[in-house]
N, C-alpha and C positions, 0 to 999 in steps of 0.2 A: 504493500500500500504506500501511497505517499503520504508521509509524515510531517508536518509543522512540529517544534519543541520553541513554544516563543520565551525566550529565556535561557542566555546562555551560562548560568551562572553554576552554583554549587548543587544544584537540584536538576537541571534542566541541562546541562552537558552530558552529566552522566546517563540520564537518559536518554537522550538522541543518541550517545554512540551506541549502546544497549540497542540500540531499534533497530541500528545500520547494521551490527553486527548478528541482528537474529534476520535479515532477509527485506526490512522495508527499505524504501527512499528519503532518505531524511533530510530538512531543510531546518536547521538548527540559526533561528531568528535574532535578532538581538538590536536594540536602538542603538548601542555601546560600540561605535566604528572602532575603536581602538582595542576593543574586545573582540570583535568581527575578524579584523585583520591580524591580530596572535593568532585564534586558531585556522584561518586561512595558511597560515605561514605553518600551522603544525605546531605548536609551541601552548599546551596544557597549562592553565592556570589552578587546575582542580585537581587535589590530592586523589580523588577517587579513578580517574583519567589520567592514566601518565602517556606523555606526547609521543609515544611508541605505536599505541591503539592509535590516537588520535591520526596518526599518519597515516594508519592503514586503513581507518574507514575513510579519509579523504582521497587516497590512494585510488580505492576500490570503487571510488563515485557513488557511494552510498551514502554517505554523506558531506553535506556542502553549508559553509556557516554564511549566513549576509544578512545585511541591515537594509535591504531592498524590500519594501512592503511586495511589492509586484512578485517577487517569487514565491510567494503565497499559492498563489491561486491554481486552482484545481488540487487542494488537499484533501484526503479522504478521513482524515483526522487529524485534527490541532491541538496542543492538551499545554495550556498556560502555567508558567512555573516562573513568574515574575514575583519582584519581592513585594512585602505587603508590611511596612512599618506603623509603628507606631508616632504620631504629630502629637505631641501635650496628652499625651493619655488619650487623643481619638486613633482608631484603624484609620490608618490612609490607606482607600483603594483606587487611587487613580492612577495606579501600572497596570491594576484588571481592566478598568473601563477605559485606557487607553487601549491596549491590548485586544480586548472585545470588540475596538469599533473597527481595530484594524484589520481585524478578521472575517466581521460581519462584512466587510467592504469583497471579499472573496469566499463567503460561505455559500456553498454551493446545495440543491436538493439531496441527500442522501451521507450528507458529510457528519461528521459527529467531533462535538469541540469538550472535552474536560478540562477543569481546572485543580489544577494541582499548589495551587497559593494558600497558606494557612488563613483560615479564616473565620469567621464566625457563624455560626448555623444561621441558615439561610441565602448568604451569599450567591449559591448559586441560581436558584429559581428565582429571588428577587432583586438578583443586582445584575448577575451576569445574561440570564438569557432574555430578557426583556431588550439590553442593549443589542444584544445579536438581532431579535428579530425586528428592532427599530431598522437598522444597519443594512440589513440585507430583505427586508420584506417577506422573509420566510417564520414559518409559525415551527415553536419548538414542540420536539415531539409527532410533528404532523411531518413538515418537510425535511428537518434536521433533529437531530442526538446531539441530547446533551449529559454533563453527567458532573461529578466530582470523585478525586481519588488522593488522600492525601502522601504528600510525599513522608518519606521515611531514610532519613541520609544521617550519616555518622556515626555507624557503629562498628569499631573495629573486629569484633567478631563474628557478625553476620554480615555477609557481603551483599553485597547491593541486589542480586535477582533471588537471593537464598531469602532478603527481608519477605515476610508475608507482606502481599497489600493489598489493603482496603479499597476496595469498588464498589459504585454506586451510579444510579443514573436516576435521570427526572421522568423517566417511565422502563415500563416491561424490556422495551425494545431496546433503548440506550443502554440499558444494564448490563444486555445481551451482548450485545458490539463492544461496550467498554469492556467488559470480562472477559472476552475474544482474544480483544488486542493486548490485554495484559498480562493474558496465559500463555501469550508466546512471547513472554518478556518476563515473568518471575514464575519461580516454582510455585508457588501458592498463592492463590487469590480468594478474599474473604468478601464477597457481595453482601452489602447489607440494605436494608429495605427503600433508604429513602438519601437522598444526597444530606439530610440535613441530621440525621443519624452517625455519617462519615465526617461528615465538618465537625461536628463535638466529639467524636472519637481519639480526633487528632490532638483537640486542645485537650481531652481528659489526658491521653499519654502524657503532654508536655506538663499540665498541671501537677499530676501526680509526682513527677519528678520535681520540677518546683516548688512543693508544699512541701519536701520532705529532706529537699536538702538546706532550704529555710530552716526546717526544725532539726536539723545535726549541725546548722551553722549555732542555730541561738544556744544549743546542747557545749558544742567547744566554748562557748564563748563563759557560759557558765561554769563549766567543769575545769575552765582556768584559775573560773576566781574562786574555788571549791578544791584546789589542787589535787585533782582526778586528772589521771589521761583518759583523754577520749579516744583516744584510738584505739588503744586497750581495751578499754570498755567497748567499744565498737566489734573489734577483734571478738569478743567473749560471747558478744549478743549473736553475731553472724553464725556460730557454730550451732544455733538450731535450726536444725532442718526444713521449720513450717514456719509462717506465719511472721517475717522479718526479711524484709529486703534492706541489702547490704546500700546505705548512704555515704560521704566522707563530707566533710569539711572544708572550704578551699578560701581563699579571697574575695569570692564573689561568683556569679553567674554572667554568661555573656554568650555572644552568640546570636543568628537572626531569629532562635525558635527560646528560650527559655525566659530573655528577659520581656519579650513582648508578646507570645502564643497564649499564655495565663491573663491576659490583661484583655485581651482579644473578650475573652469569654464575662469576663468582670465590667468592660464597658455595655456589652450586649445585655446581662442581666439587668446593668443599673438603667438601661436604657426602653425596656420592654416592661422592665417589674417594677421598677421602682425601688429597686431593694438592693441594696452593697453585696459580693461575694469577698465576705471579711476574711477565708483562710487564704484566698490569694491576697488581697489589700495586705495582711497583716506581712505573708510570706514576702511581699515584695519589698516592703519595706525593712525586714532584715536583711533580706539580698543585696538591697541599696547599699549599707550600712556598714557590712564586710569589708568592705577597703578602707574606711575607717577605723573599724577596731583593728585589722592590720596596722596601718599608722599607729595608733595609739599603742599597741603593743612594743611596736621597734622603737618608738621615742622611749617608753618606761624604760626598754632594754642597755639605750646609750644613756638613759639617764644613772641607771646603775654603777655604768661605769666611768662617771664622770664625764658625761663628754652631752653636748647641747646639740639638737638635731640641723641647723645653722650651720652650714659648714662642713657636714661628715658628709663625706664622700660614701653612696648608697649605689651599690649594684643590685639592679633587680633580673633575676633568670627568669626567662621567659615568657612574653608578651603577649602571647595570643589567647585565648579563651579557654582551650580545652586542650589537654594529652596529643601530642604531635601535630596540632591542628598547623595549618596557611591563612588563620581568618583572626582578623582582628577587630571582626565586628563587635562591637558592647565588651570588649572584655576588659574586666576588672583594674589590669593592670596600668591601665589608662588612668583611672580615677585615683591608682595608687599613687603613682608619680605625679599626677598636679598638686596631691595633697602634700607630697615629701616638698616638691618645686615650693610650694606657697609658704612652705616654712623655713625656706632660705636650705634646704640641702641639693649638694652637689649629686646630681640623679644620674646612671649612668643605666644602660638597659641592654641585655642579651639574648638575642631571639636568632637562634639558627635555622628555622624554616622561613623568616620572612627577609628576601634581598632587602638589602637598602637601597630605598626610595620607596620604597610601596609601605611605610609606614610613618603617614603622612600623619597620621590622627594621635599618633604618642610624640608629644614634645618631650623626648627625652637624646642625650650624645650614643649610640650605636655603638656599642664594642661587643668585643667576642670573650667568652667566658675562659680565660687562659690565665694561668696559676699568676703572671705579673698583675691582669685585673679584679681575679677575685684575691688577691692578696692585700692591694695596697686599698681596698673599699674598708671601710669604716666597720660595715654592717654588709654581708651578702640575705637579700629576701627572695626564697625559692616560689617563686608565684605556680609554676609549672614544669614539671620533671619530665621535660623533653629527653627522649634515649639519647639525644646526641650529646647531655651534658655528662661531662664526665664529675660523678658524684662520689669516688674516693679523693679525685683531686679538692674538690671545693671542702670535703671535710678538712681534710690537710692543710689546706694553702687560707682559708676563712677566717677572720678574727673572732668573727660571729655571723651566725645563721642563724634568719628567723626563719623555718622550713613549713609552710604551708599546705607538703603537700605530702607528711611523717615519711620521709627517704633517705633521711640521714642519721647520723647517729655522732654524737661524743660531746665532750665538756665546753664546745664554742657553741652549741647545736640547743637552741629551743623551736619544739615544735608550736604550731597554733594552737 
């Protein structure tokens, strides 16, 4: 079939090449010219995609990336993976409904369009296909299929077609076609009744996780000032078998799904009910918070040892959000370093998966983690235990570690 992926980012590359290499035609869209022309040239921005694949489906003429609305036309399925941020605590969805109209402009009798943008139930029957059939003058469900399917990206031990994924359509027949085209794309496909059933699916996964590492964030933070380890205690609870999923503690949450998928769901209730969803309100606001009791812990730490936060030279290991991530969307370490910046320390940062230049959003000096700059830093703060850091060395060579992420061990070494 020929395939639209409008969106060529961390959701939507990996699946266009996935499509090329199960047998369809893929036109992998994107407004981002400078995005377009990397993977034109073959050259992978997406940990999930390394530019080996990428050359071979462009290779193979199965897939082709452009910012040309015009090569759209004549798709026999579109499936939207554009990003959907948070503005002041409202959903922005004006990458959908740009998205929608650009396609309604080439939605043809018998085509079928899903959206794969996290979103809030309802989305798609009342936002997205309305604009299709303004766009293109066809009735959904009559002339064209529609559906929603949420995505499911970033987990290292279930690989991208082994993830189960959830399918749904805006009737009998969409459901059909979407579950078609997904079963020769992932082992396992969960149809579920209604698109607006799969939209709150998505935000319950993400919630759950949100709400819970909320509650082992505010757990360390108490069991510091209670002198418990929590990891220990963590460590102890994990050994039953039933009834306890394994959480940790970190600096923060970040990410395009964790700090903004739960809030998705909290603006829709406050906005339909009338009524607050306080375990996310409360969890997000410890989430927020984390980079702060981070700071506040490493100033008590050089205050110990005589030394004023003004001045001390602070190496922070690793920048990005999550365990070997490329993404430095919302991630913590951001908010860490303005708060060290604003209190007069010398901030320096080590982040081995993201080249320099492309971390435009941390104002912080770029070095590499080598025993002359974790030695001469004041204070080393392990934000994230990237495999590339060497962690016998930075025990060694550190005056002190605040280790955020319990991977180190000895007398310069307190964990969160």
């Amino acid at each position: 079939m020929q395939i639209v992926v409008a969106g060529q980012g961390y959701v939507g590359l990996p699946l266009a090449i996935r499509a090329a290499e199960v047998g369809h035609r893929v036109v992998g869209y994107d407004v981002d010219t400078r995005r377009v022309h990397q993977l034109a040239a073959g050259q992978s921005y997406v940990r999930d995609v390394d530019s080996s694949r990428l050359r071979a489906a462009l290779d193979s003429g199965a897939y082709s990336a452009t910012a040309d609305a015009a090569a759209l036309a004549g798709f026999d399925i579109a499936v939207i993976t554009v990003p959907t941020p948070l503005r002041d605590g409202v959903p922005d969805l004006t990458y959908i409904e740009s998205c929608a109209r650009t396609l309604g402009e080439h939605l043809c009798p018998g085509a079928t369009v899903v959206l794969e943008s996290t979103t809030y139930p309802g989305t798609t029957e009342e936002l997205l296909l309305p604009i299709l059939e303004e766009v293109s003058g066809l009735k959904g469900g009559v002339d064209f299929l529609a559906g929603f399917s949420p995505e499911r990206i970033g987990n290292k031990r279930w690989s991208f077609d082994g993830t189960p994924k959830v399918v749904s359509g805006i009737d009998a027949k969409s459901l059909d076609v979407i579950k078609g085209f997904y079963d020769g794309i992932f082992q396992t496909t969960v149809p579920v009744s209604g698109t607006k059933v799969a939209e709150l699916a998505k935000l319950l996964e993400n919630t759950f996780r949100f709400v819970n590492i909320s509650m082992v964030n505010e757990m360390a933070m108490l069991a510091a000032s209670l002198g418990v380890n929590i990891w220990e205690a963590i460590d102890a609870a994990a050994t039953k078998p039933f009834g306890f999923t394994r959480f940790t503690p970190g600096p923060g949450v970040g990410g395009h799904c964790l700090p903004v998928d739960p809030l998705f769901l909290s603006w829709k209730v406050q906005q339909d009910l009338g009524v607050p969803f306080r375990f996310v309100e409360l969890a997000a606001d410890v989430n927020r918070h984390m980079p702060d009791y981070v700071v506040r812990r490493l100033v008590e730490a050089l205050g110990k040892r005589g030394m004023p936060v003004r001045g001390s030279r602070i190496l922070l290991l690793g920048l990005t959000y999550k365990y070997n991530a490329t993404d430095l969307r919302n991630s913590p370490s951001a908010r860490v370093a303005e708060l060290l910046i604003d209190l007069g320390a010398e901030v320096r940062g080590a982040e081995p998966n993201i080249p320099d230049g492309d971390d435009t959003k941390l104002n912080v000096l770029r070095v590499d983690a080598s025993p002359d700059q974790v030695g001469a830093a004041d204070a080393v703060v392990l934000l994230m235990d990237h495999p590339r850091f060497d962690l016998p060395m930075i025990e060694k060579c550190a005056t002190y570690v605040l280790d955020c992420r319990n991977r180190l061990s000895g007398v310069n070494v307190e964990t969160l």
